[in-house]
Each structure stands twice: as structure tokens, then as C-alpha cells.
LOSE-866716 format. One record per residue (C-alpha): residue number from 1; residue in one letter; z, y, x. Coordinates in steps of 0.001 Angstrom, whole numbers. Example, Ala and Ser with C-alpha at 12.3 -4.5 7.8 and 13.67 -1.06 7.14 Angstrom:
     k   r         w         v         u
     1   A      7800     -4500     12300
     2   S      7140     -1060     13670
This chain:
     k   r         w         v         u
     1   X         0         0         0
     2   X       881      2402      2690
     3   X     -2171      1989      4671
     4   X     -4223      2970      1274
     5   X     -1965      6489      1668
     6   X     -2914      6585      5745
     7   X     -6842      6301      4396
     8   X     -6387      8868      1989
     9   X     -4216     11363      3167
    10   X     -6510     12680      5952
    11   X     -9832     12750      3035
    12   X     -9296     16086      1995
    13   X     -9191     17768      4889
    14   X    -12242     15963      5803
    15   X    -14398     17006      2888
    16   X    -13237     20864      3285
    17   X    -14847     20095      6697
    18   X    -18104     19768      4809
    19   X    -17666     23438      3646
    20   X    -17998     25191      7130
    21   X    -21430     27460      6954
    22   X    -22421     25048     10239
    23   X    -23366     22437      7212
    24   X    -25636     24758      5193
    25   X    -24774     22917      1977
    26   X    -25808     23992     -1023
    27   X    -23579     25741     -3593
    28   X    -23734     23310     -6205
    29   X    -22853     20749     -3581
    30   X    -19887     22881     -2289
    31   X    -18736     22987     -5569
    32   X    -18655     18899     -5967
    33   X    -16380     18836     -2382
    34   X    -13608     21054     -3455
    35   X    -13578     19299     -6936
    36   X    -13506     15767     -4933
    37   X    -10950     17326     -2319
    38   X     -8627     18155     -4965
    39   X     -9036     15139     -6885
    40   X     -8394     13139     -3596
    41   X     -5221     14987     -3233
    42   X     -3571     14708     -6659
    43   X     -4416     10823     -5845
    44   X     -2702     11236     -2478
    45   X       639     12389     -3951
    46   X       717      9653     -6672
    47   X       281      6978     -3939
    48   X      3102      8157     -1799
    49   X      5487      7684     -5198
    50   X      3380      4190     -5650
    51   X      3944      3775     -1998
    52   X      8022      4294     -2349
    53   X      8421      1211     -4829
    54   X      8798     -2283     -3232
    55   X      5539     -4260     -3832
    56   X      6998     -6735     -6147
    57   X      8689     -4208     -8229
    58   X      5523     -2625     -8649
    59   X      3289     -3274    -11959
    60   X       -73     -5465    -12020
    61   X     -2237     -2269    -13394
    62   X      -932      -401    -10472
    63   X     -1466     -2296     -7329
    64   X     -5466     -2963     -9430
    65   X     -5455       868     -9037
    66   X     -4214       981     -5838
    67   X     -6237     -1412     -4601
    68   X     -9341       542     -5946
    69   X     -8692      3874     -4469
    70   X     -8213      1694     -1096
    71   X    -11675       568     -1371
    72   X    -12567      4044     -2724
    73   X    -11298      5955       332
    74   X    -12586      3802      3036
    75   X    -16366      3984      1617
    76   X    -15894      7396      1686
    77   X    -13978      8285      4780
    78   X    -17299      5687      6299
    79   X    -20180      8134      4566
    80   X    -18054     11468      5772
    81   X    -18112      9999      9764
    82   X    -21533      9316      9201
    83   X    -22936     12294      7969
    84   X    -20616     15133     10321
    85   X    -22045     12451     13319
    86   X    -25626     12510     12468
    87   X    -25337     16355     11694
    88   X    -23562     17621     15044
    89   X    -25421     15109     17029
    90   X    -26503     17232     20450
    91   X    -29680     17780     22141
    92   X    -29569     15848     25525
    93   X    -29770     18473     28329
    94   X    -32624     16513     30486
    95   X    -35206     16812     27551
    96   X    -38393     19057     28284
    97   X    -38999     22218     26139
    98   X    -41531     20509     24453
    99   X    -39747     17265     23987
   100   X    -36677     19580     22751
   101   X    -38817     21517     20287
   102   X    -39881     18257     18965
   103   X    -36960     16562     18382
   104   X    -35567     20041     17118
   105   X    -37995     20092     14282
   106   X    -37135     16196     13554
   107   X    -33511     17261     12934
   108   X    -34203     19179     10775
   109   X    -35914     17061      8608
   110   X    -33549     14295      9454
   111   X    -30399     16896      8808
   112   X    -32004     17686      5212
   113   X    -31790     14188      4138
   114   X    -28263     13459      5061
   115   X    -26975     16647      3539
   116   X    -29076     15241       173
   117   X    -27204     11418       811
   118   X    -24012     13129      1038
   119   X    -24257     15284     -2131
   120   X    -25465     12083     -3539
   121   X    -22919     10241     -2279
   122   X    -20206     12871     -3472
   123   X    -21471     12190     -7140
   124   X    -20824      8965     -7007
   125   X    -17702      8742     -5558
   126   X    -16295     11341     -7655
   127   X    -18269      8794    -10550
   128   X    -16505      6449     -9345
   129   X    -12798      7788     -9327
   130   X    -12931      8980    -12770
   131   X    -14281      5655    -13589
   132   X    -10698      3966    -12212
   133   X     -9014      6452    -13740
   134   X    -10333      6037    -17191
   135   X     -9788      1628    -16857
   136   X     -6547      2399    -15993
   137   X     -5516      5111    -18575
   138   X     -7671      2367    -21019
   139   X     -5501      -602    -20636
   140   X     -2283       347    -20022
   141   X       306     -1041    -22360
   142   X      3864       766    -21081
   143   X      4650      1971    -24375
   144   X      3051     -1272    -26148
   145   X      5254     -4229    -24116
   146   X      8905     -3836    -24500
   147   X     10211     -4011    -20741
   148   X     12517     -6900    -19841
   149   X     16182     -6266    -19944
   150   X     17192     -5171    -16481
   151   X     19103     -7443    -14364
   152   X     21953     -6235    -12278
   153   X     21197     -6119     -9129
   154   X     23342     -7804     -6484
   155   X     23378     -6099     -2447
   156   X     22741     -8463      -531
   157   X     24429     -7531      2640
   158   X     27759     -8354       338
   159   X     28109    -11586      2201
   160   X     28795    -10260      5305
   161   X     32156     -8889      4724
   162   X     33118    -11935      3636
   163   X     32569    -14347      6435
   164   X     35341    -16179      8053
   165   X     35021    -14600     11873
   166   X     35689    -18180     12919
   167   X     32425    -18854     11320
   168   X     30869    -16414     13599
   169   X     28858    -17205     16852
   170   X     29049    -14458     19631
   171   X     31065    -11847     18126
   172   X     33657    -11877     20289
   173   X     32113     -9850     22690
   174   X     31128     -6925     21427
   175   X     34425     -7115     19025
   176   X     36717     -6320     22582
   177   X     34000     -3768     23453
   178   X     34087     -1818     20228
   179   X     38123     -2643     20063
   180   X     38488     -1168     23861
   181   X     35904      1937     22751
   182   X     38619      2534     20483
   183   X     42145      2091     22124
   184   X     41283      3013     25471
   185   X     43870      5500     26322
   186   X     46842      4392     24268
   187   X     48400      8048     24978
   188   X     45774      9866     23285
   189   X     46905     10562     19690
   190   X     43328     11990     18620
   191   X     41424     10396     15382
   192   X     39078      7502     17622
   193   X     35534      7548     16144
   194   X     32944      4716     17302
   195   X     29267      4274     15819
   196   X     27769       589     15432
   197   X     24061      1144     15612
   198   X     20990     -1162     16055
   199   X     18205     -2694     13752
   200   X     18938     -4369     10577
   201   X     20352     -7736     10032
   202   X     21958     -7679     13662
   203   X     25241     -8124     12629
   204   X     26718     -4316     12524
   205   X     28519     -4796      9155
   206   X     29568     -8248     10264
   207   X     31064     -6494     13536
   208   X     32674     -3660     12069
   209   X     34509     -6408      9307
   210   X     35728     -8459     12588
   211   X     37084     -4841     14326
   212   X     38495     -3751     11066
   213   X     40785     -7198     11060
   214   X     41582     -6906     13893
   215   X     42920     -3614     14231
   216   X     44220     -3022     10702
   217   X     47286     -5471     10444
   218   X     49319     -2755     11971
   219   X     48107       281      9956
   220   X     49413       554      6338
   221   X     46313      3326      5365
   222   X     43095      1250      5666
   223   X     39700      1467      3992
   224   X     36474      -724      4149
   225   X     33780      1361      2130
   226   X     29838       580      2125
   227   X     27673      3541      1645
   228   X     23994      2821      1829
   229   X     20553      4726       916
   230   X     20584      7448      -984
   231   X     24518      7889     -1641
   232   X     26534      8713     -4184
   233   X     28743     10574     -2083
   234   X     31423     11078     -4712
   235   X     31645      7280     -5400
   236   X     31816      7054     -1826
   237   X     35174      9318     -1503
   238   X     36768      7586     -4807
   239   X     35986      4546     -2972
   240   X     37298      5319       142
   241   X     40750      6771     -1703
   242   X     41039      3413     -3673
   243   X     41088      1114      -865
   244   X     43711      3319       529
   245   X     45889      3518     -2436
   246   X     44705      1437     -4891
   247   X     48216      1871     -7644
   248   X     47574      5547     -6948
   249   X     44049      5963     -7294
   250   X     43341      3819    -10381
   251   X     47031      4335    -12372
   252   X     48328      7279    -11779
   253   X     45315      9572    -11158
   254   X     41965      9884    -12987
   255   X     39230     10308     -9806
   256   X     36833     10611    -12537
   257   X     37476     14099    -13527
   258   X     37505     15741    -10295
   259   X     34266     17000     -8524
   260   X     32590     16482     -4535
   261   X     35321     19141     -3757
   262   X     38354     18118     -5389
   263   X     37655     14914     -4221
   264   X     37510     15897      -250
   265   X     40750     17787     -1087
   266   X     42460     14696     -2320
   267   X     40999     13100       270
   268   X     42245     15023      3612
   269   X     45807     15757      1597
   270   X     46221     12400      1487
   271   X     45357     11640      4840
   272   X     46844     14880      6385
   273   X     50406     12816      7569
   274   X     48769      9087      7404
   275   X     47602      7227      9752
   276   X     44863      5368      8724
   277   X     41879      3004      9991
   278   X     38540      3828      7591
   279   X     35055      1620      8484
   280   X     31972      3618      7219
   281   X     29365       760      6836
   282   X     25588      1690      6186
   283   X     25382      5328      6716
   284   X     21253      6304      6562
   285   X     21841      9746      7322
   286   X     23745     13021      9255
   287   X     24294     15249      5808
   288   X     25858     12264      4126
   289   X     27869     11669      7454
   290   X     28750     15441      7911
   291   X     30394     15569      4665
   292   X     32321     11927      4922
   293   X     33592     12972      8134
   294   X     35377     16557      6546
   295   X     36792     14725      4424
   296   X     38287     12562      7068
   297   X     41189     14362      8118
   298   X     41748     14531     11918
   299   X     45811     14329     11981
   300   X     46373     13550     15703
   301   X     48076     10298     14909
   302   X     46657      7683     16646
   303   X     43980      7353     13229
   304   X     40304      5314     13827
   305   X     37531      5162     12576
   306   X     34160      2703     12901
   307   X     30869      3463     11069
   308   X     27999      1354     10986
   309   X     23788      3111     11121
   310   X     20566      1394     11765
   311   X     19745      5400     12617
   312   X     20136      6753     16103
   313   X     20879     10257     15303
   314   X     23682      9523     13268
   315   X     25252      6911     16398
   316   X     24707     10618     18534
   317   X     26148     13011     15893
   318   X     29443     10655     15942
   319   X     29528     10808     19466
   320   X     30565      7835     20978
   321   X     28666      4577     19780
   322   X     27548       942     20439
   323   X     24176      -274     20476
   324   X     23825     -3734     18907
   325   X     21549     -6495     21362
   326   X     20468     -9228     19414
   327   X     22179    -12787     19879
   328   X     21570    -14109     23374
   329   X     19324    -17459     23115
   330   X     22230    -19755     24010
   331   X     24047    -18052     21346
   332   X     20971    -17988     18496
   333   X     20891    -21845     19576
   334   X     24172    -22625     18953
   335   X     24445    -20697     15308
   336   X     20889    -22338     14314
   337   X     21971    -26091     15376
   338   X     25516    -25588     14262
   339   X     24284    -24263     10977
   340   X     21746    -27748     10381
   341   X     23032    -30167     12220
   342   X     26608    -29382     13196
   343   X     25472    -29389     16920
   344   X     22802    -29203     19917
   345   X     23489    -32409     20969
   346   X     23524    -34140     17128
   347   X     19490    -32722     16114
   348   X     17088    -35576     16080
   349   X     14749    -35286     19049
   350   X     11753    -35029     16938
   351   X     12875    -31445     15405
   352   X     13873    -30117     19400
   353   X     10233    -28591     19872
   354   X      9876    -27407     15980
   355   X     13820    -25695     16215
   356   X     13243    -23873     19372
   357   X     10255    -22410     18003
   358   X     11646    -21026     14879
   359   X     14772    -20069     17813
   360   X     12428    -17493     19118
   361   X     10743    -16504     16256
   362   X     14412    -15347     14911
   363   X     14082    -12687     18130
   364   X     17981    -13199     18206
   365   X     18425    -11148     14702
   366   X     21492    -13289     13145
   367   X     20714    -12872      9880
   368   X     17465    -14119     10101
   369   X     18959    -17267     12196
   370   X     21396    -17549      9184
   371   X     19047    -17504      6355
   372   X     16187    -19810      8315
   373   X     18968    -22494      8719
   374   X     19950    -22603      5136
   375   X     16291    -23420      4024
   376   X     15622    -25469      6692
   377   X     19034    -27463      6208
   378   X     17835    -29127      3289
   379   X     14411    -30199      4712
   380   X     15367    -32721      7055
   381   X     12921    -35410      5362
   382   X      9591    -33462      6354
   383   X      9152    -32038      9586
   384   X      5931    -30989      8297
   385   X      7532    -28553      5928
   386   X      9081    -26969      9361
   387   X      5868    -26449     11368
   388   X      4477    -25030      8128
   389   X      7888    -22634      7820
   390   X      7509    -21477     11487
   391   X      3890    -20685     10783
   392   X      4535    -18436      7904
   393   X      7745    -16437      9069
   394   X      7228    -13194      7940
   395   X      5088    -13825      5154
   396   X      4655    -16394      2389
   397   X      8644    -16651      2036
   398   X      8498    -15835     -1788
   399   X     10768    -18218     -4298
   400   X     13273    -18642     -1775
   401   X     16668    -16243     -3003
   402   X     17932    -16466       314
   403   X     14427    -15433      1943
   404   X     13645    -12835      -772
   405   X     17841    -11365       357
   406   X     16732    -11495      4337
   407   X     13426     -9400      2834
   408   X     15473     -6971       848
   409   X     17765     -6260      4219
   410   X     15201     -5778      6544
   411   X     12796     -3495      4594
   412   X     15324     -1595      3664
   413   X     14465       788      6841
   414   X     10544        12      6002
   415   X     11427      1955      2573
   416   X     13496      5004      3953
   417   X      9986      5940      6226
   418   X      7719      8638      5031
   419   X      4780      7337      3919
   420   X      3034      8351      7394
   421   X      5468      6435      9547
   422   X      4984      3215      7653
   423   X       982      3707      8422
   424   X      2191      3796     12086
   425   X      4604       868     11926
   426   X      1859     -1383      9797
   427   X      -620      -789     12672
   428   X      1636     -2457     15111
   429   X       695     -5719     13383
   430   X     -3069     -5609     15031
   431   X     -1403     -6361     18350
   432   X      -183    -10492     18936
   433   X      3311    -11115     18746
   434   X      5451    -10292     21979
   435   X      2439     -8138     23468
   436   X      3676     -5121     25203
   437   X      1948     -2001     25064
   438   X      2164      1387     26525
   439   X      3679      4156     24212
   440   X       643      6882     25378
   441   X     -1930      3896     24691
   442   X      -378      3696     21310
   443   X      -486      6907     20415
   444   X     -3490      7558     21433
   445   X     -4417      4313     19614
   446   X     -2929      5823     16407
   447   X     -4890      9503     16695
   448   X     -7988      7499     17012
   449   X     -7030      5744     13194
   450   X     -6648      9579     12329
   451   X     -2981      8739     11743
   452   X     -1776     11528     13467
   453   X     -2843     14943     11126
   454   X     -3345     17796     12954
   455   X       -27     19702     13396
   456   X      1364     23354     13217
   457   X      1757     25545     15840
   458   X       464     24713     19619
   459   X      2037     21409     19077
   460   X      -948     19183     19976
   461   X     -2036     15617     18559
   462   X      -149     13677     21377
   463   X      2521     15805     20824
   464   X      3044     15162     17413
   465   X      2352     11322     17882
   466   X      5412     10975     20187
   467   X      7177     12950     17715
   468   X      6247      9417     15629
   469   X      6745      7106     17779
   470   X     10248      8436     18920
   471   X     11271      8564     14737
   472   X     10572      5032     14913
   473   X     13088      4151     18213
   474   X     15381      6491     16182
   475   X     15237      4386     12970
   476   X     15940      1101     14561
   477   X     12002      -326     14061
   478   X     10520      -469     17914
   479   X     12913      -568     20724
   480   X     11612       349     24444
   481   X     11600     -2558     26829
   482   X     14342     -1978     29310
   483   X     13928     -1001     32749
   484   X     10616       494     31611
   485   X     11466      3987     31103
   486   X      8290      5503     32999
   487   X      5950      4167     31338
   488   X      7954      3487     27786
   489   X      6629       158     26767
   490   X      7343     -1048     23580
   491   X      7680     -5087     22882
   492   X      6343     -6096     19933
   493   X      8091     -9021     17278
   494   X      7017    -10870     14179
């Protein structure tokens, strides 16, 4: 869907090329580009909201539509490149006078004809568009078709603060680390603030559950509160003073009456003279963090706090933070055998080649290790099925509720991109799995695709592709390959 925006969104500037005097189109001709150009645009802006929906959420009609305007855009984005290459073409300097005078007066002829295929061509797109629009307006039944009732739906990172840490494999590591981060100087009184950040699905909420046991059993004002996309920040504070006085907070006082203020006032009197251990888990973004954080009073008492981000702007705005590394592959081994077959040493020799395959496919994310071993765990009659599994990691996983939950987790970041950082990220999936590519050669690579509009300002095309590319490290969705920070290569995973 997103790649049908990328198409699309560059179009109209394209066709407003068409109306530079250079062209010598006619004025009935100039009037059919600004009426396409602003068609193409009111299309462009319904796609990005089509583009924002999950593609099973989405109805049949649409992704038809969708589809359409795909096909639509890249027939006409092919005729535009045509004709603006055929009409700038240049004279070649080593011609003769006469030779040039010839060829001169064949342009001409030649130009004429492609500025009457591209008026024609116009017409028929713009034909063609209305045409879509018109099926589509035709047979839609919204208002005909009661809609099914709507099923709650259940987050499916829930499980993780539920696990038994004994259940865990490798998390007592970076459990000390992020404990030490936090008592390090036992003298210093001042509120303790640490930031779990990496990619989705690496274990962050699983981490920050294993520090908060840890270091809560000897502080009386505690608080485990998920936030997520697009907060409700006030259900966030009520939240946040329930789990710290729960007989207060849902017998004595009525949270619901009081506003985003009242609420941070309750808030920071409460914990003005407490102190307290709060874990922030899921936080997408700095405003949403700003405003937790004020509420968080800092009392000088020896108080902590642990938030969890797939974003590395929020990790920086807290200050002090810990970047999650996927599992080591000792580590992914033992949780993926341990899971199946209770050990290493206890799978069947026949599944050793298979396992280890679907191992490294997992690239170390624990979740995905997790939810590959349940499916696989009750599948120990076929091996076929597992080759066949391994194959279609990443895709094909449908009518599987544990598959469709690892989905839900890890496109949760795919969803929070603008609509021309998801082009960006898609076109990573033209290069094999664990290739590594230069950062320039990708950006470059993406300006070529026109992904990269032309910016404001002196800020040039390269510029405003690293801008891109460094949104994505930010977000948690490419990751630099270490030890290669001159020439910023990027690894690339299924």
C-alpha cells in the first residue's frame, strides 16, 4: 500500500513540470495537467489515510481501489519519463552544422508528436481515474451491510509482564546492567532515571518487569504502567496513581472528574515525600514523555525510575539509557530447543539442520524465537511442515493467533512511519537477506526511485535522504553494523 503512496506522491509535481513554457503545450492541454495534478493529489492524501490502516483491517473495495491507482500511477509516472526524455534530449556536440540543422528540424517534428501522445495520454488517464472512481462510488455497500460487532481487542505484548523470570533465557545480564545503571552510587539521593531502548520484540518490557522485581520489594510506592501509541495521557496518570495507591485511588477519590492538570497535581503531591519506583513501558514519543516525567516528582529520596522506547530520541531526552542487543546465538539456541524439546541435546538429529536455520532466521529477536517455537512445538510429525515454515518467515504466517500477535508487535513501528519512510523501509526488501550495503549507496539508491522529494531551503537531495535514513536508526528499524562507522553500513534481516 505504501509503495502505491511513494508512486503517487511525486506525480503532481511531475505534471506541473509539463507546464514550464520550455514544453510549448497547448492551452487546452495545460488545462488537462493542472486538472490531472490536482486530481492526483486529492488521491495522494486519501492513500496516506488508506496507507495508516493495517492491511487486513482494511476493506475489499479499498485495497481494489488501491490497487488501481497503483497501476494508474506507474503507467503514468512511465509516459511522463518518456515524454520530458524525448523532449530535452540534446544535440551531440560533434555533429556538423548541416547534420545539426537536420536533426534540428527532425525534432521538431518528432517533439510535435510526443507533446500530441502526451495530451492524449493525459485524457485517458484522467478517463481512466474517474472511471475507478465512479466503480468504486457504484458498488459500495457501507451503509447497506450492517458491520460486525467489534471485538475487543487484546495487546498483545500483555504476556510479557507476566512471565516467570525463571522462564527467561539471558536476562540476567542486562538485568545487573540496568540494576547497576540505577544504584550506582548508593549516596546519591537523586530520582535515578534509565531508558530501555532497541527494536521491537527484543525483550525491553520483559527487562524492565525483571528490574522492576527486583528492585521493588523494598519500596512501598511502586507502579508498572504501559503507555503505547498514541496515549491517553490522562489514563496514563490515573494509571500510574492506582498502582501506587490502589484503596486511595479507586475508594476514596474519583480520578474521573479531575482533568490532565489536576491529575499531575495529584500526581507530584502524592509523590512529593514518597519514595517510589515507577516503570514507563512503551513510550513512542518526547511530548508524551515530557509531560509523564513533570508529573514525576523529583523528591531527592533515593526514587527510580525505568522506561521502555523502541525510539532513540526519547532513550537521549531521558538521559541515561540501555540499548537492547538481540539474544546471543548460544542463548536464541537454548530458548528455541528448551521451548520444543526441553533441550539441545534431547532434538532428534533429523530437525538439527531445519532448527538452526529457523535459529538465524529469528536474528536473535526473542519474541520471534518464542512464538516460532510454539508453532513449531506441535509439528514434530512433519519435518516438511518446518522447511516449508522457515521458507515463509515473514510472510504467509496468516491463521496462526500467535503469528498474527508477533505481526501486530513488530509493525507496530512500521505503522507510526510517515507514509514516506515506509516507501524507504519497503525498498530495503530488493536487497537479499543479510546483504550489507553502504548508507550513501542507499540513499542515493532511494533519490534514484524519486523517494526523496525535493526539499526546502539549500538542504539538498542527499541531505534530506540521510535525514531518512537516520529517522529510521532512530525508530529502531535499521541498525548500523558496528565497527563500521565511516562508511555506515547497514545489515539487512528478514
Amino acid at each position: 500500500m505504501d509503495l502505491v503512496t511513494g508512486a503517487l506522491g511525486l506525480l503532481p509535481s511531475k505534471l506541473l513540470e509539463l507546464l514550464k513554457d520550455e514544453y510549448k503545450l497547448q492551452k487546452d492541454v495545460r488545462v488537462k495537467v493542472q486538472s490531472l495534478s490536482r486530481e492526483l493529489e486529492c488521491m495522494h492524501a486519501a492513500l496516506r489515510k488508506v496507507a495508516a490502516v493495517p492491511l487486513n483491517q482494511l476493506d475489499d473495495q479499498v485495497k481494489i481501489w488501491a490497487r488501481e491507482v497503483r497501476e494508474a500511477s506507474y503507467d503514468m509516472e512511465d509516459i511522463l519519463d518518456s515524454f520530458l526524455v524525448h523532449v530535452d534530449g540534446h544535440d551531440q556536440a560533434d555533429l556538423s552544422r548541416l547534420k545539426r540543422a537536420m536533426k534540428k528540424m527532425g525534432d521538431l517534428f518528432s517533439k510535435g508528436k510526443a507533446r500530441r501522445q502526451i495530451s492524449c495520454a493525459i485524457e485517458d488517464i484522467t478517463k481512466q481515474l474517474q472511471q475507478m472512481t465512479e466503480r468504486h462510488a457504484r458498488y459500495r455497500i457501507d451503509d447497506l451491510v450492517a458491520k460486525p460487532a467489534a471485538t475487543t481487542s487484546i495487546d498483545p505484548r500483555l504476556s510479557a509482564l507476566y512471565t516467570k523470570v525463571s522462564q527467561l533465557v539471558g536476562i540476567e545480564e542486562p538485568r545487573d546492567k540496568v540494576i547497576k545503571m540505577l544504584t550506582s552510587v548508593a549516596e546519591d539521593m537523586d530520582t535515578k532515571i534509565v531508558s530501555i531502548v532497541g527494536l521491537g520484540g527484543l525483550g525491553k518490557t520483559t527487562l524492565a518487569k525483571a528490574v522492576y522485581e527486583n528492585l521493588s520489594q523494598d519500596v512501598r510506592f511502586k507502579a508498572f504502567v504501559p503507555v503505547g501509541r498514541n496515549p491517553d495521557l490522562k489514563t496514563v496518570l490515573k494509571d500510574i496513581l492506582i498502582d501506587l495507591d490502589k484503596k486511595r485511588y479507586t475508594t476514596e477519590l474519583n480520578l474521573t472528574i479531575l482533568n490532565e492538570r489536576q491529575l499531575i497535581d495529584e500526581l507530584r503531591e502524592f509523590l512529593k515525600d514518597n519514595r517510589y519506583f515507577i516503570a514507563i513501558d512503551d513510550i513512542w514519543d518526547v511530548p508524551s514523555w515530557n509531560i509523564i516525567r513533570y508529573a514525576l516528582y523529583d523528591n531527592s529520596l533515593g526514587s527510580k525510575i525505568v522506561i521502555t522506547t523502541r525510539k532513540h530520541d526519547v532513550a537521549m531526552k531521558v538521559g541515561c539509557s540501555y540499548d537492547m542487543e538481540p539474544l546471543p546465538y548460544e542463548s536464541s539456541k537454548e530458548l528455541f530447543y528448551g521451548r520444543i524439546f526441553g533441550s539441545e541435546q534431547k532434538c532428534p538429529k533429523k530437525f538439527v539442520e531445519i532448527s538452526e536455520g529457523i535459529i538465524k532466521k529469528c536474528g536473535g529477536v526473542p519474541l520471534a524465537i518464542i512464538t516460532t517455537s510454539s508453532f513449531l512445538a506441535n509439528k514434530l510429525g512433519n519435518i516438511k511442515e518446518w522447511y516449508e515454515f522457515c521458507e515463509s518467515i515473514g510472510s504467509g504466517l496468516g491463521g496462526n493467533s500467535d503469528m498474527e500477535n508477533l505481526r501486530k508487535i513488530l509493525s507496530l513501528s512500521y505503522y507510526d512511519l510517515p507514509a514516506h519512510l515506509k516507501t524507504c523501509l519497503l525498498y530495503l526488501n530488493v536487497f537479499p537477506e543479510d546483504y550489507e550495503i553502504n548508507s550513501g549507496r542507499l540513499i542515493w539508491r532511494w533519490i534514484a526511485e524519486d523517494f526523496v522529494p525535493p526539499g526546502e531551503g539549500d538542504q539538498s537531495l542527499f541531505e534530506l535522504g540521510q535525514s531518512y535514513f537516520y529517522e529510521l536508526i532512530n525508530r529502531s528499524l535499521i541498525q548500523l553494523e558496528k565497527d563500521d562507522e565511516p562508511e555506515k553500513k547497514v545489515l539487512l534481516q528478514q
